[in-house]
Structure formats: C-alpha cells, structure tokens
N, C-alpha and C positions, 0 to 999 in steps of 0.2 A: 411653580410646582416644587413639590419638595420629597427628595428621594432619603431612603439607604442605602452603603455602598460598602464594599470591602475593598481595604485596599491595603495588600500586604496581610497584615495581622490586624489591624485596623478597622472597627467598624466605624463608619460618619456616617451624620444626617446633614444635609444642605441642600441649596435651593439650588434647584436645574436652569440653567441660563445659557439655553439653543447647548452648543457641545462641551459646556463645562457645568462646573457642581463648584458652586460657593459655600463652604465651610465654614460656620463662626466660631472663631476661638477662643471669644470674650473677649479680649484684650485686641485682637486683628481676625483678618480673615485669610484661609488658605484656599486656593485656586485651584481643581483637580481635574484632567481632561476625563470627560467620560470615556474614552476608549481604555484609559489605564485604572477603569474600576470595573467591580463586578455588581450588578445593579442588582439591591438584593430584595425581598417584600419590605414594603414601605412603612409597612407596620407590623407587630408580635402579640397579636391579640391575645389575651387569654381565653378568651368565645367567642365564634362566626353563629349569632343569630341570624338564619335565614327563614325568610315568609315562602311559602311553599305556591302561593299561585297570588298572582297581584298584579296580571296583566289582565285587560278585558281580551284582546285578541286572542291570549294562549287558553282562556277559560272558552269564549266559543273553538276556538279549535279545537278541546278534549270534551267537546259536549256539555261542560259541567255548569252547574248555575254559580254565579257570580256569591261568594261566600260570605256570611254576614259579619265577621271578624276574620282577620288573619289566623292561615295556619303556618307557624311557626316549628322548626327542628333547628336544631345544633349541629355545627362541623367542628371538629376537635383543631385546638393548634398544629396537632403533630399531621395534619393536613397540607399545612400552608407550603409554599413556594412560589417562587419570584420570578418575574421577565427572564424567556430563555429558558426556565429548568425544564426538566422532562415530567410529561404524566405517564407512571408507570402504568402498562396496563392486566390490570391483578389477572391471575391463573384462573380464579373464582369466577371468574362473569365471563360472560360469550358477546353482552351488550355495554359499551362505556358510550356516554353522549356526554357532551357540551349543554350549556346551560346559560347564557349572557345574560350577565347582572350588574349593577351599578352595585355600588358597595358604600355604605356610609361609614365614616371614621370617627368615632366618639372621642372627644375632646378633652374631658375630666368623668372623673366618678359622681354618677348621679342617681339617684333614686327616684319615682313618683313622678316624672318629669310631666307638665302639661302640654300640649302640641301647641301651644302659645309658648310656652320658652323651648321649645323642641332647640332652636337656632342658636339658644347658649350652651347647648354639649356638644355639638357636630362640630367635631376641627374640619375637617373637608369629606375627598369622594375622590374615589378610584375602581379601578375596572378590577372585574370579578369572573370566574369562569366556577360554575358550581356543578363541576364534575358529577358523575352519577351514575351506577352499575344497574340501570334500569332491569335488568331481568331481574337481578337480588332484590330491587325494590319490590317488585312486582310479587316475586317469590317470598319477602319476609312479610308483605302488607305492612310495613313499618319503614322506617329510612333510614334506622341508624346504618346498620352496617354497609348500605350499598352509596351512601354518603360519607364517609367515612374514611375509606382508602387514605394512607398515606400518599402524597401528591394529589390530593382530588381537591384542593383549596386553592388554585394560580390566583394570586392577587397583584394587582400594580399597572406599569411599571412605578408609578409615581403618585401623588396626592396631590390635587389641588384643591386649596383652601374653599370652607364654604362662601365666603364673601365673593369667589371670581368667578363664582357657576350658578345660574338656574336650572337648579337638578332635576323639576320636576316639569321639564320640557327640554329633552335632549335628546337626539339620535341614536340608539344603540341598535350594534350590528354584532354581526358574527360570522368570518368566512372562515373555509375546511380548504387549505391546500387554495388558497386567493379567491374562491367559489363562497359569495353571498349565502349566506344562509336563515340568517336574522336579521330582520329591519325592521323595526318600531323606533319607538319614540316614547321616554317615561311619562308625557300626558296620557297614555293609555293608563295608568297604573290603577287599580282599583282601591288602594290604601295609601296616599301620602305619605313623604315621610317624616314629620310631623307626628299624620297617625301612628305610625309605626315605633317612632321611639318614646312617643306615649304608651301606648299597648306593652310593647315588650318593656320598657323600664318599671311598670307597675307590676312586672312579674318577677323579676329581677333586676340587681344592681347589676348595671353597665361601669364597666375601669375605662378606663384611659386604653385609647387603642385598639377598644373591642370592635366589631366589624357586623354591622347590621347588611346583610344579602337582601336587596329589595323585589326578588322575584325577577323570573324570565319570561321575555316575548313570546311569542308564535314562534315554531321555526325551527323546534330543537330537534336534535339528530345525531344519526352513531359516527362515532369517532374510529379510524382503525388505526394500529404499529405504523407509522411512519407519516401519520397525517400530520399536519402543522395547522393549529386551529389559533385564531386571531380575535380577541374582542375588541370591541372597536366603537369608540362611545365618543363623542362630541365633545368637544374642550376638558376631557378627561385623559385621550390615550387610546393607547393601543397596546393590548394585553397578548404575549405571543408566547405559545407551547409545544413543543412537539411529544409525542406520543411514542413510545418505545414499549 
C-alpha cells in the first residue's frame, strides 16, 4: 500500500509496511513510525469523476431501470480530505448521507483510452466516501452544489496498486457509529471499470492522480454531528470520518 503523510513540515510518499512507512530517497531509504505521521489523501487530484448509479442493487432499490451509459458529475479538489479529517456538516442542508465507493487512481495522462488498455492508466484503488446534501440534490435537480461541499471528498487511507487487487469483485461496506450499513460486492457493478475509463477518457483527458468514483451499493443513508462513518472495502482499507 502506498500512502501520503506529514511529517513536521514535510510531505512523503512511501509504501506502508503493517506500522511503518518506507520512504525512497534515491540514494537510501528512510523509516517512519506511523504514529509520528499524519496520514494525509493519498492522492491530489485535479478532478473526482464520479458515475452517478453503477450498482444493480442500488438501481432496483430506487426503482430505476438499469441505465444504458454511465451518468457521470464531478467533485471539485477543494473537496478532498484524508483518514481521520472531519465532514463538515454545511448550514445549507437538513440531509448529508454517505455514499461507499471504490475509487480508481489514474496512473499517467491519457486520452481516448480503449477498455482493452484501460489496465495501463489505473496505478491502483482506494476507498471513497462520496458525501452528498441529498435534500440540495433533490432541491437543485442537478448535483453540482449538493456534491460539492468542502470536505464532501474523504479519500484513502492508502492506495493499493492495480496488480495486487481484483477490483471488480470485492466486498464493499459501510458502517455509521460500527452499525452495517452497506454490503455489496463490485461484481454487482452495472459498468466495469474498464468501461468506465473508456467512457469518461473519450470525454475528457484524465492527469496523473485523477480519481474516477465507481458508483454506490444499496444501503445509502443520513449521516448526523457526531456520527463516525467507516468505509470499508476488501484488500483496499478502511476509510474513517467523523462528522462535525
């Protein structure tokens, strides 16, 4: 797995190994206890493409028919936050919910990509929580602003590489305060992700670090000030927030 971390004034990137973080220095490597870092989002996207429904379970559970292309919206960077920060919850909304998402990490800058090379942009996959002021959604008939919030992006703790995971059969959960709330599995997924960074690369150029959101299970639900909400995904991690 491989994190970001502060430490001091210092930001590092290195591989997490059980309670320390290996550092490359080029020349040697430096040794850091995780307890004397602060574990920050593992990556600095400059765009969170997210596909809007891409579970069959969550589509019968909103009634809705099984959608013939991805519906795709955007989360801005000034979103993101890392293992441990707070989701504020805005003045604006009366409803904030959770969302468990697998999150793809793009690799290099690609264009056009075909879901036959899909496997040479994706550096790896980490846990995703795609925050969401569902009454604003409801109220604008649009996403942007009730997606959007500052701290509505928790990403992390960590990345692991695409070579060490079969992404498109893994367990993803999601408990409120240690209470189950999401349980699938990405073989539900109605769009590969393959398809996915086909699709969206043919609309736009993907950078280094961009953060494709593959869509949430069954199960989603309101969040309240004090709740601690966990995602929780199979040889990915465990994604943890509290609410303020």
């Amino acid at each position: 797995m491989i994190g970001r971390f502060r430490h001091g004034t210092e930001i590092l990137c290195g591989q997490v190994e059980e309670d320390h973080v290996r550092v490359d220095r080029g020349m040697y490597y430096d040794t850091f206890h995780l307890e004397n870092l602060k574990i920050l989002p593992p990556v600095s996207p400059s765009k969170i493409v997210c596909a809007g429904l891409n579970y069959v379970d969550h589509a019968r559970e909103l009634g809705m028919d099984i959608p013939e292309r991805p519906v795709i919206f955007l989360k801005p960077p000034s979103a993101v936050i890392g293992q441990d920060d707070k989701i504020v919850y805005p003045p604006q909304s009366r409803q904030v919910d959770f969302e468990a998402e697998l999150a793809v990490v793009i690799g290099k800058r690609c264009k056009n990509v075909s879901r036959e090379n899909a496997v040479e942009v994706i550096f790896g996959y980490t846990c995703f929580n795609d925050v969401t002021a569902r009454d604003l959604q409801k109220e604008d008939r649009q996403w942007t602003r009730s997606k959007s919030f500052d701290t509505f992006a928790p990403i992390g703790p960590y990345i692991v590489e695409a070579k060490d995971v079969d992404a498109g059969n893994l367990r993803i959960m999601s408990r409120v305060n240690g209470e189950v709330r999401q349980d699938s599995s990405t073989s539900n997924f109605i769009f590969d992700i393959p398809y996915l960074v086909e699709f969206i690369s043919h609309i736009m150029t993907l950078e280094r670090g961009d953060v494709i959101a593959t869509g949430t299970p069954h199960g989603v639900g309101e969040l309240f000030v004090h709740d601690v909400v966990e995602i929780d995904i199979e040889g990915i991690g465990i994604l943890r927030n509290e609410v303020v």
